[in-house]
C-alpha positions as CSV (number, residue, x, y, z in Angstrom):
1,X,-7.0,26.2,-43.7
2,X,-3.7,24.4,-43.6
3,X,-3.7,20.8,-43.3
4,X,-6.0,19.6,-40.0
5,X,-5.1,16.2,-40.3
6,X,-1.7,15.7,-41.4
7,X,-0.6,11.8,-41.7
8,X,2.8,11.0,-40.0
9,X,4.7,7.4,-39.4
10,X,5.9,7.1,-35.7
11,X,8.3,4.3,-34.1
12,X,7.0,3.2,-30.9
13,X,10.2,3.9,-28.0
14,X,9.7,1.0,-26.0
15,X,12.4,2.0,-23.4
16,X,10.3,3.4,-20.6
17,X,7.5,0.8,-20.7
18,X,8.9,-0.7,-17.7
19,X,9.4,2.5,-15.8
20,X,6.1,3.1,-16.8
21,X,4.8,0.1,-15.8
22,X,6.3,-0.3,-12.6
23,X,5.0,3.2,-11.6
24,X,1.6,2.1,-12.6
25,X,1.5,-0.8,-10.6
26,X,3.1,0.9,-7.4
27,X,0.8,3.6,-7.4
28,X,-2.0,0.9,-7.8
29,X,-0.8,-1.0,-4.7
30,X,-0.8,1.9,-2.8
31,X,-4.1,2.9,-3.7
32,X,-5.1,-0.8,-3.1
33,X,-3.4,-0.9,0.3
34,X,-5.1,2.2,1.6
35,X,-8.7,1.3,0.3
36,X,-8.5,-2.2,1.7
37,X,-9.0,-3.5,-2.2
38,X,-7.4,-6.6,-3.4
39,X,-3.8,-5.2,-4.5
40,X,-3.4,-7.7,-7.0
41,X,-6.4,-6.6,-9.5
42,X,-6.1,-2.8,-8.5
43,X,-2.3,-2.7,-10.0
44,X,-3.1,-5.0,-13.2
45,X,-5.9,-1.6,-13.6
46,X,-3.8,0.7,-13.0
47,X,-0.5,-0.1,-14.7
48,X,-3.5,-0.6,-18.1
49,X,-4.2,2.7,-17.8
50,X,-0.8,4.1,-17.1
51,X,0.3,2.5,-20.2
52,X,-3.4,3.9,-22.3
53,X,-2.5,7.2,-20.8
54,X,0.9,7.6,-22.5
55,X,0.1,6.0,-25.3
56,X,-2.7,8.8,-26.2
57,X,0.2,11.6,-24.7
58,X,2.4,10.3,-27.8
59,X,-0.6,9.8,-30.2
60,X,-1.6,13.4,-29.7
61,X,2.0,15.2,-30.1
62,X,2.3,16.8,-32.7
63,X,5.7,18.0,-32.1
64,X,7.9,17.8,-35.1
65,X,10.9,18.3,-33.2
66,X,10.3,15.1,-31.0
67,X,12.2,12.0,-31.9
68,X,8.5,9.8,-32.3
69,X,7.8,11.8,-35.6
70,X,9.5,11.0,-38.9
């Protein structure tokens, strides 16, 4: 078996978080908006877990090619 686990330094690329975020929230507010919810707490969920969710999508590449991996 080759190696399962294989250790590898990453740089965080900060330069979408606010793309990101902003979709996050928007889509939240829309949601909010159409559900009769309070818009305010529904986009503070949803822009958490639009940021959790890309954060586990660049945890789990193992791509050597892409420019997160050293």
């Amino acid at each position: 078996m080759k190696k399962l686990f294989k250790k590898s330094k990453s740089e965080l690329d900060f330069s979408n978080l606010s793309s990101i975020l902003n979709t996050g929230v928007a889509a939240g507010v829309a949601i909010a908006n159409y559900s009769n919810k309070s818009p305010k707490t529904i986009g503070m969920i949803t822009a958490g877990l639009s940021l959790l969710a890309t954060g586990l999508i660049i945890a789990a590449d193992d791509n050597p090619d892409n420019k997160h991996a050293r």
